[in-house]
Biopython code that builds the backbone (N, CA, C, O; Angstrom):
import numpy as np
from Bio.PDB.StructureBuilder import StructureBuilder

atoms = [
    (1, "UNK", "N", (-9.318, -5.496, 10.064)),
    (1, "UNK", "CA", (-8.084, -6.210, 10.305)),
    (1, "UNK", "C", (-7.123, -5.396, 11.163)),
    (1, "UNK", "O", (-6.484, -5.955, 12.054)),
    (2, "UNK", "N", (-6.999, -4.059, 10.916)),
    (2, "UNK", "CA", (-6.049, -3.364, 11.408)),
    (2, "UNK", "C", (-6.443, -2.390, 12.719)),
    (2, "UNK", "O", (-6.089, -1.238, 12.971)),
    (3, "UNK", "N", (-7.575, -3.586, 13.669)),
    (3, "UNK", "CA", (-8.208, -2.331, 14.699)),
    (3, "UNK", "C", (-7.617, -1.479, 15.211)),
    (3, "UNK", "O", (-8.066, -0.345, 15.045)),
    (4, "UNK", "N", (-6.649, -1.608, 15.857)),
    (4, "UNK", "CA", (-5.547, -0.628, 16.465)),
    (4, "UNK", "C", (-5.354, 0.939, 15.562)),
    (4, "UNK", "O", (-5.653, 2.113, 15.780)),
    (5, "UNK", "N", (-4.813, 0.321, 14.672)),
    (5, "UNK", "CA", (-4.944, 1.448, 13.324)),
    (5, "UNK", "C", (-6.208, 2.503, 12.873)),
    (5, "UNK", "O", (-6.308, 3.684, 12.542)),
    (6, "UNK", "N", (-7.105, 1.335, 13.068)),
    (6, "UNK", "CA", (-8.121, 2.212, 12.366)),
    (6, "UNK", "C", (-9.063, 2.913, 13.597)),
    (6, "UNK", "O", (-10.049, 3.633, 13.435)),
    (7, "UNK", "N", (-8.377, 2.427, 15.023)),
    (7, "UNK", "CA", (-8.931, 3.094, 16.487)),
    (7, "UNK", "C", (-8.588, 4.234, 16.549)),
    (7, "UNK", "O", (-9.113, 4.857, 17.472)),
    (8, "UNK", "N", (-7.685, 4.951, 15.732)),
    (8, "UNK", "CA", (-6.965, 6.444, 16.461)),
    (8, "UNK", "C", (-5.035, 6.142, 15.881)),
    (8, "UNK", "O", (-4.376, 6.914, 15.183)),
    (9, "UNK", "N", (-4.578, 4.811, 16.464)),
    (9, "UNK", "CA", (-2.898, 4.943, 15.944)),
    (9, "UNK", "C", (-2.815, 5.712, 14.577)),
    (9, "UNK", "O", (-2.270, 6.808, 14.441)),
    (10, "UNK", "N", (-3.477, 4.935, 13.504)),
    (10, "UNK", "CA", (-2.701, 5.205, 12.228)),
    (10, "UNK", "C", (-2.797, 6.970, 12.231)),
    (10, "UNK", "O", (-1.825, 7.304, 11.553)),
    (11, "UNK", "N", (-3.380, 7.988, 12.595)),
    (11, "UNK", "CA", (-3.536, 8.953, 12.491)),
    (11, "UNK", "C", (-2.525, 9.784, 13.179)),
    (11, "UNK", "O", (-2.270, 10.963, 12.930)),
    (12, "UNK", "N", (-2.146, 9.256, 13.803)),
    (12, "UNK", "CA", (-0.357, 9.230, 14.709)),
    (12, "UNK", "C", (0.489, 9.597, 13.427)),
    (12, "UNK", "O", (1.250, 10.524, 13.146)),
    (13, "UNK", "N", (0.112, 8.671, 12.886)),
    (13, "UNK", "CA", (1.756, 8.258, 12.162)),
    (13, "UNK", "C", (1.870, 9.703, 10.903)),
    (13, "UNK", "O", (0.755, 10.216, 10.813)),
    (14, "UNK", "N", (2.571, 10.178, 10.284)),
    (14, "UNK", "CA", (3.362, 10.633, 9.310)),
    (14, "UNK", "C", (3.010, 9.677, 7.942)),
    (14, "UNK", "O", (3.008, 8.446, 7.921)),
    (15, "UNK", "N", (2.705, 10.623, 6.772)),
    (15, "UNK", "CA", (2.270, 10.229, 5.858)),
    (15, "UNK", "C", (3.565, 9.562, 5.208)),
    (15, "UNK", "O", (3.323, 9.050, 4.115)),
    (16, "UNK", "N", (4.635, 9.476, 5.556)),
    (16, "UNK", "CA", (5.888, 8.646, 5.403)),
    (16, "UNK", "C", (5.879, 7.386, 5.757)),
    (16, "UNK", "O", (6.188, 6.357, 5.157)),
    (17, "UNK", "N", (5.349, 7.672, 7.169)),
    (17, "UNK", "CA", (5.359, 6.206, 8.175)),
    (17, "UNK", "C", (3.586, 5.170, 7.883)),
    (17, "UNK", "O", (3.390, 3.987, 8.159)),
    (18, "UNK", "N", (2.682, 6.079, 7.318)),
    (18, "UNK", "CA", (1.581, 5.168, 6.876)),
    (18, "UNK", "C", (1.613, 4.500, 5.483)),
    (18, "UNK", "O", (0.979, 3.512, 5.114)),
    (19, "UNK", "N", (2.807, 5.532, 4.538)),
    (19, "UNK", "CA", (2.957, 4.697, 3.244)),
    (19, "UNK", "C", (4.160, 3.548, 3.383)),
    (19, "UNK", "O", (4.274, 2.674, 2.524)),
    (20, "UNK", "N", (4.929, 3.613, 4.383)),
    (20, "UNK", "CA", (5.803, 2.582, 4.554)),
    (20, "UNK", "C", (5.033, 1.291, 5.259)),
    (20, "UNK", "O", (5.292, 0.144, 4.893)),
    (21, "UNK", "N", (4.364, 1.486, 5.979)),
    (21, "UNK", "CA", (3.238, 0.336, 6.255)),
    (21, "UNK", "C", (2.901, -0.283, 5.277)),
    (21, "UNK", "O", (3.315, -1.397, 4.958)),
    (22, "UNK", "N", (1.830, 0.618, 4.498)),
    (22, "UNK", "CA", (1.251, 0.347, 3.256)),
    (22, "UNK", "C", (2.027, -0.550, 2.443)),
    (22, "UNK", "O", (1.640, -1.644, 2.032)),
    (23, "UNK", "N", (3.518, 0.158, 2.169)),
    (23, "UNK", "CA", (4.396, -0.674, 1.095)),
    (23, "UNK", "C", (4.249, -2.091, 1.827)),
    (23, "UNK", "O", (3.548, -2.978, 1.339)),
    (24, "UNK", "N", (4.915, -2.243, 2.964)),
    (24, "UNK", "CA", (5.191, -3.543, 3.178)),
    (24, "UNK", "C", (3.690, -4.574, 2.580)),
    (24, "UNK", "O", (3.880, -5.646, 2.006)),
    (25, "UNK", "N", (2.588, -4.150, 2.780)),
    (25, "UNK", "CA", (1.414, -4.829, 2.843)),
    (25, "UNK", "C", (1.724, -5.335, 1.080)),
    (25, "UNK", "O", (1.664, -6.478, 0.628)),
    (26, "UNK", "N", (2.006, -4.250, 0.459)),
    (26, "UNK", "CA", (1.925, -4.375, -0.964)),
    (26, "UNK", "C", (3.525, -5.374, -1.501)),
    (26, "UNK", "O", (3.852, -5.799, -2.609)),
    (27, "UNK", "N", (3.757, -5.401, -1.048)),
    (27, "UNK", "CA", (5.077, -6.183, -0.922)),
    (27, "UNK", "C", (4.657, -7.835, -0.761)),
    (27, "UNK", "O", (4.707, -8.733, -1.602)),
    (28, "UNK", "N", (4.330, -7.854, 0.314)),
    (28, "UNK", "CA", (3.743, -9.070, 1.108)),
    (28, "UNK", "C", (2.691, -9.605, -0.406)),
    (28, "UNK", "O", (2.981, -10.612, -1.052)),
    (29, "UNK", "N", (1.678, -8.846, -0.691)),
    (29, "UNK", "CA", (1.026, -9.325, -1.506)),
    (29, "UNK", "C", (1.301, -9.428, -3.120)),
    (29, "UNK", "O", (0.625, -10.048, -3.941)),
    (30, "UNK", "N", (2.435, -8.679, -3.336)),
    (30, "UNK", "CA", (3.547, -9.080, -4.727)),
    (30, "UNK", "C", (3.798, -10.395, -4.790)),
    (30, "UNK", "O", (3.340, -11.167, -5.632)),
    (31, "UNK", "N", (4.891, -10.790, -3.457)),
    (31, "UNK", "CA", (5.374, -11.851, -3.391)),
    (31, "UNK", "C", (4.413, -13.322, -3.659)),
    (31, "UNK", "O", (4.410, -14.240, -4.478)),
    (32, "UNK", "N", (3.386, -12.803, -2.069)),
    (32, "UNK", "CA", (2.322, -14.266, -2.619)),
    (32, "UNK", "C", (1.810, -14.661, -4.047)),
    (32, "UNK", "O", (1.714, -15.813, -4.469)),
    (33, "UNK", "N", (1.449, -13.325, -4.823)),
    (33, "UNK", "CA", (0.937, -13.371, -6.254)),
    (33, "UNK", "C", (1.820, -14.230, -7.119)),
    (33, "UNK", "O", (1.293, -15.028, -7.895)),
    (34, "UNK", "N", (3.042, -14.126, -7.042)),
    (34, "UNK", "CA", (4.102, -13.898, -7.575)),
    (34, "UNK", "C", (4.529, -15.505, -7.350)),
    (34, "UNK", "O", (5.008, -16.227, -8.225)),
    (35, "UNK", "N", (4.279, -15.839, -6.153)),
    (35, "UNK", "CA", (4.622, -17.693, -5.480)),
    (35, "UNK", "C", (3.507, -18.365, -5.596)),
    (35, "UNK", "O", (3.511, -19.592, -5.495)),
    (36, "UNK", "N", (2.091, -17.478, -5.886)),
    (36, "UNK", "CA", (1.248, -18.282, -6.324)),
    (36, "UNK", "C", (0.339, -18.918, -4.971)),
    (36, "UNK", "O", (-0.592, -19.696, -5.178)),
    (37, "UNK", "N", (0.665, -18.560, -3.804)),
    (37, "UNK", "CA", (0.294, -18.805, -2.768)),
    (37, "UNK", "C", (-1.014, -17.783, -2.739)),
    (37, "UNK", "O", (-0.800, -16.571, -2.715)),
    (38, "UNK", "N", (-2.615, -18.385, -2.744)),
    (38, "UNK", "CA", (-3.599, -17.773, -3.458)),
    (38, "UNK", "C", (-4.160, -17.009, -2.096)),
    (38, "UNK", "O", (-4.503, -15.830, -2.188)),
    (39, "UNK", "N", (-4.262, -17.850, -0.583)),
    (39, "UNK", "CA", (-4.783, -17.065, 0.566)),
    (39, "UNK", "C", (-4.019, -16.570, 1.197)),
    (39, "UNK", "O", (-4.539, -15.860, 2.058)),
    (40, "UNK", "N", (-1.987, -16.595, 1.225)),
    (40, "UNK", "CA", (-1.791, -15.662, 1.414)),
    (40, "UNK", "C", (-1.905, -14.398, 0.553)),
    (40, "UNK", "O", (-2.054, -13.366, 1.206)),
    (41, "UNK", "N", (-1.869, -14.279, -0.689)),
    (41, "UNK", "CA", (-2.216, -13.527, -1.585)),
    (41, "UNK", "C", (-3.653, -12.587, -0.975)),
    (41, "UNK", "O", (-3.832, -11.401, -0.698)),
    (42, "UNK", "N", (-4.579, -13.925, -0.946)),
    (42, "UNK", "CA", (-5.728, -12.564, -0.621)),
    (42, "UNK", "C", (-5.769, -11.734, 0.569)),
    (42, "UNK", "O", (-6.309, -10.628, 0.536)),
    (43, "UNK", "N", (-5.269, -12.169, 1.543)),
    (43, "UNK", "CA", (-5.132, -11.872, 2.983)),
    (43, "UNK", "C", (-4.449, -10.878, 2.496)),
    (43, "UNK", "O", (-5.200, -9.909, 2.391)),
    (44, "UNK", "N", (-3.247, -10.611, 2.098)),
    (44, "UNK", "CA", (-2.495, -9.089, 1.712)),
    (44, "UNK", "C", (-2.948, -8.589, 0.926)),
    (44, "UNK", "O", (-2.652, -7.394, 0.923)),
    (45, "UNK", "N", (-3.562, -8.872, 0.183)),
    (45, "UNK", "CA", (-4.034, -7.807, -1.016)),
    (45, "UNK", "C", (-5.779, -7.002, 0.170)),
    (45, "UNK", "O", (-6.390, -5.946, 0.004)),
    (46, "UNK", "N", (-5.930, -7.799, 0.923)),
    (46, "UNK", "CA", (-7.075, -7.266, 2.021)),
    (46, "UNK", "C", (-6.235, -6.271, 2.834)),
    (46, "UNK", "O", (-6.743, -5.196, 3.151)),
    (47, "UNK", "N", (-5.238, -6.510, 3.115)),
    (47, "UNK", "CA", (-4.554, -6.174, 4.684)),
    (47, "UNK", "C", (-4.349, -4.168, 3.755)),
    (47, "UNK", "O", (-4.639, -3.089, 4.273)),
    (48, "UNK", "N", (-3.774, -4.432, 2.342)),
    (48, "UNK", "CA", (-3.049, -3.507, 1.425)),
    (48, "UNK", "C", (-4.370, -2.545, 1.197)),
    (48, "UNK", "O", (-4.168, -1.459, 1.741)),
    (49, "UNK", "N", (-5.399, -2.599, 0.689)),
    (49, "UNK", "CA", (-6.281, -2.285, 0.577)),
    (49, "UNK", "C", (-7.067, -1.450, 2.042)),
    (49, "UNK", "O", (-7.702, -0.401, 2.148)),
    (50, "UNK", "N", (-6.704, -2.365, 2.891)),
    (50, "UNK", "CA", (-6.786, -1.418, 4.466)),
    (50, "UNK", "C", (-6.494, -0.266, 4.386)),
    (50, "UNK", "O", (-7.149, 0.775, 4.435)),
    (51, "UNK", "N", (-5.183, -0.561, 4.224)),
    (51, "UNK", "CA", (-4.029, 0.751, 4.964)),
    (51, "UNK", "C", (-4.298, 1.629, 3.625)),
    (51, "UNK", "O", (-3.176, 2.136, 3.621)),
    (52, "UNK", "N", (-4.678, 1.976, 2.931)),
    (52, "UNK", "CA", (-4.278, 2.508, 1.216)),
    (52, "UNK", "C", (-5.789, 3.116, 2.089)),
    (52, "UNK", "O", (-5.545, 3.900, 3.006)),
    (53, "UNK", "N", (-7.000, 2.849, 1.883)),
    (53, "UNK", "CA", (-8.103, 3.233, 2.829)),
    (53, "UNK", "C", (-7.948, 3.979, 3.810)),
    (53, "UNK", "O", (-8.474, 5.092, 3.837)),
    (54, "UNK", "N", (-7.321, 3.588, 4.642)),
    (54, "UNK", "CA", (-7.129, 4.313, 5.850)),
    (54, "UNK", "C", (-6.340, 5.661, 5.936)),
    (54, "UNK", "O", (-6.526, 6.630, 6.672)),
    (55, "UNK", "N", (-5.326, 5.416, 4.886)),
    (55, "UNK", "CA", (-4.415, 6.827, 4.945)),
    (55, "UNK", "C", (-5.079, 7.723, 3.692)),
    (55, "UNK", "O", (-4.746, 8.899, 3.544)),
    (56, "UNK", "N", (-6.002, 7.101, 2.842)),
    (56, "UNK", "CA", (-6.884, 7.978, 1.519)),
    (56, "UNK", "C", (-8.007, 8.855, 2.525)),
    (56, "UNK", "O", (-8.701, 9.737, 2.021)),
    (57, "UNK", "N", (-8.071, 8.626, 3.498)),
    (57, "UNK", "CA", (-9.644, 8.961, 4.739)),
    (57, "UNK", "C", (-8.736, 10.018, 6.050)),
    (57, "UNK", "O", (-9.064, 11.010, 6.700)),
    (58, "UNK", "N", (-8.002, 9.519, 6.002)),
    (58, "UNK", "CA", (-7.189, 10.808, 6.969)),
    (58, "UNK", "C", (-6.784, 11.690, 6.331)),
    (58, "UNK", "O", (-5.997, 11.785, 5.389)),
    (59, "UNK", "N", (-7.958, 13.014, 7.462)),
    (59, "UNK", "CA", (-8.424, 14.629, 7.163)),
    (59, "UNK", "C", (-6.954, 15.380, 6.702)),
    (59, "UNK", "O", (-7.061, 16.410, 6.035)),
    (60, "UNK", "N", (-5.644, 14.907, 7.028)),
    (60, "UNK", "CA", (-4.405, 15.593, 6.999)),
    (60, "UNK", "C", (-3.868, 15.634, 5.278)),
    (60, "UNK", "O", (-3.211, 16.487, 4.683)),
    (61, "UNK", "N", (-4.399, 14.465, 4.857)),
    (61, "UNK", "CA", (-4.026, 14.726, 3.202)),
    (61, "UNK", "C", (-4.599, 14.904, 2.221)),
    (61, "UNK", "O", (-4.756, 13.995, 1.406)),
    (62, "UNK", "N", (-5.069, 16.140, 2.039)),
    (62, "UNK", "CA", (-6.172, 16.455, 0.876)),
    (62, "UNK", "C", (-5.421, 16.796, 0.125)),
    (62, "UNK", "O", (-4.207, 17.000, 0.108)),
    (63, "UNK", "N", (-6.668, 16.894, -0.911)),
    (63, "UNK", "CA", (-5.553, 17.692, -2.311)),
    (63, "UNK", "C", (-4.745, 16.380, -3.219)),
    (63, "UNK", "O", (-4.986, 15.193, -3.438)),
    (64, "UNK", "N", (-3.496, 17.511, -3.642)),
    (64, "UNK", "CA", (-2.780, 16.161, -4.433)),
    (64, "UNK", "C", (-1.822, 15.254, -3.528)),
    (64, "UNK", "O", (-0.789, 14.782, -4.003)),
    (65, "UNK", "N", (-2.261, 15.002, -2.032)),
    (65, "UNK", "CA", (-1.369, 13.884, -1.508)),
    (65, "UNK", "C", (-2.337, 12.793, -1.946)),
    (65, "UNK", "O", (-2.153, 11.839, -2.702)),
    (66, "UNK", "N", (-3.702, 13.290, -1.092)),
    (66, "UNK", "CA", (-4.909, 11.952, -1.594)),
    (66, "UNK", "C", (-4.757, 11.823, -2.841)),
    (66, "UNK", "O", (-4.627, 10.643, -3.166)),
    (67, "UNK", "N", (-4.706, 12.787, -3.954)),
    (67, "UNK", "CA", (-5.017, 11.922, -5.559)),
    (67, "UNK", "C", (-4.079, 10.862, -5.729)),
    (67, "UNK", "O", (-4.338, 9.861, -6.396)),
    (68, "UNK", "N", (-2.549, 11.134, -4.903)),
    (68, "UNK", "CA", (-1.234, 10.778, -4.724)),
    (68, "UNK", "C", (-1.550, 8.955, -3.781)),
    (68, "UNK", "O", (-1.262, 7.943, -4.420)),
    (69, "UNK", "N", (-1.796, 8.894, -3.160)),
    (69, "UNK", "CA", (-2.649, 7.836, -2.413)),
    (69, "UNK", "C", (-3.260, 6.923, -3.404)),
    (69, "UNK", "O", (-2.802, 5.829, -3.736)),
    (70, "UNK", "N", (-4.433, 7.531, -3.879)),
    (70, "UNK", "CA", (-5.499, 7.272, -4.568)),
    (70, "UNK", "C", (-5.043, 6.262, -5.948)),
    (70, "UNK", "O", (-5.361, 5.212, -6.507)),
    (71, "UNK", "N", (-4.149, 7.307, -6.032)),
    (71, "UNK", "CA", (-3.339, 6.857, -7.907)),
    (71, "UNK", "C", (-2.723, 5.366, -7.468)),
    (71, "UNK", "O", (-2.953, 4.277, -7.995)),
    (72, "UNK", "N", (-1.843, 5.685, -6.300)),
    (72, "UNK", "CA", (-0.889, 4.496, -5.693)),
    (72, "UNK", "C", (-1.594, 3.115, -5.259)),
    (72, "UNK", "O", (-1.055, 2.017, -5.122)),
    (73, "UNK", "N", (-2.951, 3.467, -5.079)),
    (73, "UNK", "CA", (-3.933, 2.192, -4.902)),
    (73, "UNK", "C", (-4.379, 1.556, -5.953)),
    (73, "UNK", "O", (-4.462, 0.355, -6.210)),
    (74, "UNK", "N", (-4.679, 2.579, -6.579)),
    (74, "UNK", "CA", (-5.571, 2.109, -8.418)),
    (74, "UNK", "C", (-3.925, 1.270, -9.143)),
    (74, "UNK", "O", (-4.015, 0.172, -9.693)),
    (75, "UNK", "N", (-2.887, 1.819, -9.045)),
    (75, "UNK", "CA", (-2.278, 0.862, -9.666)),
    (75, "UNK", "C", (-1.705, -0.332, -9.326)),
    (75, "UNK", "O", (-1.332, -1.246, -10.062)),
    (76, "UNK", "N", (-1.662, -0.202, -7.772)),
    (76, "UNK", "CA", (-1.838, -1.419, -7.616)),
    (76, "UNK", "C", (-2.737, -2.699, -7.926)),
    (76, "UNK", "O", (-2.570, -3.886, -8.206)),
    (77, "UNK", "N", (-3.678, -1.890, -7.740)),
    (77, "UNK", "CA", (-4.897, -3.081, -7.952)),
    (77, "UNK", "C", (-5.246, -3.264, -9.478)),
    (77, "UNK", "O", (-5.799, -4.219, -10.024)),
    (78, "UNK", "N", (-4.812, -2.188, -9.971)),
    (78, "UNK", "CA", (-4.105, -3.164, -11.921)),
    (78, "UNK", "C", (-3.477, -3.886, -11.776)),
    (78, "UNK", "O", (-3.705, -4.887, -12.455)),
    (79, "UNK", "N", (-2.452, -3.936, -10.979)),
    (79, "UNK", "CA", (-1.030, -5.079, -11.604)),
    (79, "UNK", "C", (-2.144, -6.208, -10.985)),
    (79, "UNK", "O", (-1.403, -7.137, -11.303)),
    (80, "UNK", "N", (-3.272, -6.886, -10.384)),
    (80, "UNK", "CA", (-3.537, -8.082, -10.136)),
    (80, "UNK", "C", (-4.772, -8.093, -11.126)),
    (80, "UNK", "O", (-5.108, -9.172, -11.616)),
    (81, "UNK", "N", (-5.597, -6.705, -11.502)),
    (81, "UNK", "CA", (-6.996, -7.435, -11.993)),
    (81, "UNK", "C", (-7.073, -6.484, -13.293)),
    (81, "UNK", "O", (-8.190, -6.115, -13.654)),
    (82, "UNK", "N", (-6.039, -6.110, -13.944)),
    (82, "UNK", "CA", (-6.082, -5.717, -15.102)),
    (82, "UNK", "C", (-4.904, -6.477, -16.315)),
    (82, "UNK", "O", (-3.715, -6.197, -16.464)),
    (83, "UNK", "N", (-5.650, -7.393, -16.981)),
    (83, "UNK", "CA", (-4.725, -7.973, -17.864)),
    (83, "UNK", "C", (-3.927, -7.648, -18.555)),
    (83, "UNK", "O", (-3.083, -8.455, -18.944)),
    (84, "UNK", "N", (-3.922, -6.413, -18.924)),
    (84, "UNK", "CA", (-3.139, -5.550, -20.161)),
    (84, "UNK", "C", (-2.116, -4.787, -19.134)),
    (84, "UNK", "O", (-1.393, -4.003, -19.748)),
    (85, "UNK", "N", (-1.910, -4.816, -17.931)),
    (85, "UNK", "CA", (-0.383, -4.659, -17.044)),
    (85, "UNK", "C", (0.242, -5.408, -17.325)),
    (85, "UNK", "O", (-0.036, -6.591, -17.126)),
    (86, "UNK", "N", (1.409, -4.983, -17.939)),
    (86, "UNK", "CA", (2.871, -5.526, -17.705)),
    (86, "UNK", "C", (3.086, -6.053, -15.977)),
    (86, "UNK", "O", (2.949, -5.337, -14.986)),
    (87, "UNK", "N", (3.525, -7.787, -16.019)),
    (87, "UNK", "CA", (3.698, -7.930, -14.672)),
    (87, "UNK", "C", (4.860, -7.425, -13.713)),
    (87, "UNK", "O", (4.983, -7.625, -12.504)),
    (88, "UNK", "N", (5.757, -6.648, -14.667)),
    (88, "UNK", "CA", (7.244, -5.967, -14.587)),
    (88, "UNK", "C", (6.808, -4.933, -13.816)),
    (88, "UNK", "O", (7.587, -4.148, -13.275)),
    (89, "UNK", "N", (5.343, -4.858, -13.703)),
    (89, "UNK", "CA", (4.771, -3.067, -13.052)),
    (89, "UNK", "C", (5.425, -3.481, -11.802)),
    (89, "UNK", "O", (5.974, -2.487, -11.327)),
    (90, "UNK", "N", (5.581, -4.385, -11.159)),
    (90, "UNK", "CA", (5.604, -4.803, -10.041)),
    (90, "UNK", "C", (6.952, -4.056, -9.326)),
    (90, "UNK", "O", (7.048, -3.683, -8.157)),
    (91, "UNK", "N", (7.690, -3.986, -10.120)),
    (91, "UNK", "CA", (8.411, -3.509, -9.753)),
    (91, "UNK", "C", (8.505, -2.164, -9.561)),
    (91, "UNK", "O", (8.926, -1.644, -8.528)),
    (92, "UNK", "N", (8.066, -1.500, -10.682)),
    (92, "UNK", "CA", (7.628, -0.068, -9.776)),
    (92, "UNK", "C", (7.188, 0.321, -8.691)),
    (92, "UNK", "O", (7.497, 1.142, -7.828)),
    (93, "UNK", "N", (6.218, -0.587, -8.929)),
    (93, "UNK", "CA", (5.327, -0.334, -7.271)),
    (93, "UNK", "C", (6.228, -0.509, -5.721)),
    (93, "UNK", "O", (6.271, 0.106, -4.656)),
    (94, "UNK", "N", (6.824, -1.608, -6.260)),
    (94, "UNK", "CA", (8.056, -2.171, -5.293)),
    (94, "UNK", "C", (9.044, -0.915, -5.100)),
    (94, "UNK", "O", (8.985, -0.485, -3.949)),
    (95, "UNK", "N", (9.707, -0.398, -5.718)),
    (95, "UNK", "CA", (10.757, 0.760, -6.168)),
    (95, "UNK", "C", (9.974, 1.865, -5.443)),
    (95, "UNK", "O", (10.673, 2.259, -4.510)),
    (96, "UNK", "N", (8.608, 2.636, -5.503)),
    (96, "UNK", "CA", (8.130, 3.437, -4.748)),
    (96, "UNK", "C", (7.783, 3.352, -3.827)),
    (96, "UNK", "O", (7.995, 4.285, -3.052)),
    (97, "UNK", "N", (7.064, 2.211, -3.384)),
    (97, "UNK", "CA", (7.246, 2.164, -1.751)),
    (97, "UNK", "C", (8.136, 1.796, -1.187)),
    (97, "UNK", "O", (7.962, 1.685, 0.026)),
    (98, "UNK", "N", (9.581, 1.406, -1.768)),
    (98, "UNK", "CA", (10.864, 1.356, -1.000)),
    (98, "UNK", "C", (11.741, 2.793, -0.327)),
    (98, "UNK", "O", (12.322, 2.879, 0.754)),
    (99, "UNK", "N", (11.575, 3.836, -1.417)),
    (99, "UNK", "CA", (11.669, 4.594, -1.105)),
    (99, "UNK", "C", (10.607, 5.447, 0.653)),
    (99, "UNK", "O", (11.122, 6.125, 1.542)),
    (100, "UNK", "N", (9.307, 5.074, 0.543)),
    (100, "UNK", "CA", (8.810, 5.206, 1.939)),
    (100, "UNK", "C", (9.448, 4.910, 3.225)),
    (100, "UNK", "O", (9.461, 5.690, 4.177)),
    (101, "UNK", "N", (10.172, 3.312, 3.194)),
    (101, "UNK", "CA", (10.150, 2.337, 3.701)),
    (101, "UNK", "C", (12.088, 3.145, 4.795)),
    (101, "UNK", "O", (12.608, 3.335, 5.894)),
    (102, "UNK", "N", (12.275, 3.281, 3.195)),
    (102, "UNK", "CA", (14.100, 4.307, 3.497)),
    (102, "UNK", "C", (13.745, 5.495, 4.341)),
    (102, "UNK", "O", (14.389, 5.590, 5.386)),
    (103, "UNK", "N", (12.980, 6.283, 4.132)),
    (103, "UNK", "CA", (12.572, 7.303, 4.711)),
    (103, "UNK", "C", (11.612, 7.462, 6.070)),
    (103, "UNK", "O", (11.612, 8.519, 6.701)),
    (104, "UNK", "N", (10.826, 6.361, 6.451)),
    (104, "UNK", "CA", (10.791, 6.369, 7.653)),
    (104, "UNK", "C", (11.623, 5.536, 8.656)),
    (104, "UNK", "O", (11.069, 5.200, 9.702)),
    (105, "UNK", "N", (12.927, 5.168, 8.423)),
    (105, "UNK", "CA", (13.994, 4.667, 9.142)),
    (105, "UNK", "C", (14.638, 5.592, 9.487)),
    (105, "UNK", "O", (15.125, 5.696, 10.613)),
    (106, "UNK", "N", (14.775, 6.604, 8.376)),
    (106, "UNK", "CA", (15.932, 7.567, 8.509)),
    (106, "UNK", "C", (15.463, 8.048, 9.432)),
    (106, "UNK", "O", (16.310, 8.331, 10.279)),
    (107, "UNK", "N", (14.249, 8.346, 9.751)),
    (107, "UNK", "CA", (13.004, 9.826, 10.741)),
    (107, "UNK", "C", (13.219, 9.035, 11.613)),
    (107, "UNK", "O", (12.748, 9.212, 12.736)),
]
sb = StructureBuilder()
sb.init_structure("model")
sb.init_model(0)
sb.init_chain("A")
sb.init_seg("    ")
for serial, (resi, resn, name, xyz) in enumerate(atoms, 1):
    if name == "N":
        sb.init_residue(resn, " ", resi, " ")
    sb.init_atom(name, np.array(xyz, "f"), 0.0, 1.0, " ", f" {name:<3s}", serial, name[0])
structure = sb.get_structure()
């Protein structure tokens, strides 16, 4: 989905500026979940799953940024396919990648 990205750009970007991507994707796919709108839903929860991929695979964040990545994907993908999440998680998730989102504006 994200050829450009996954050609060479995303490796450009600042692990600020690939999790603020990321958020939006995860955002996008809150909302649809959330409105019940089922193919935009899957289309973002695909698009989210990209970028979460793409920045877990770039050589620049090993260690505890990837577990950091890693963690930030797995809980996402509870709040849709694990029943025993509180759907309130949502908002966390929302709340931490806002903070990304602040921080690559400021840069």
């Amino acid at each position: 989905m994200h050829r450009e990205a996954a050609g060479g750009r995303w490796r450009t970007l600042t692990l600020v500026e690939q999790l603020a991507h990321t958020g939006s994707e995860v955002e996008r796919a809150i909302a649809a979940h959330e409105s019940g709108k089922a193919s935009r839903f899957d289309n973002a929860l695909a698009r989210a799953l990209e970028l979460f991929d793409l920045t877990a695979a770039d050589d620049r964040w090993r260690g505890h940024r990837r577990r950091e990545i890693l963690r930030a994907r797995e809980e996402f993908c509870r709040l849709f396919f694990d029943d025993a999440v509180d759907p309130r998680s949502a908002d966390g998730l929302r709340r931490y990648f806002l903070a990304f989102v602040r921080a690559a504006r400021r840069n």
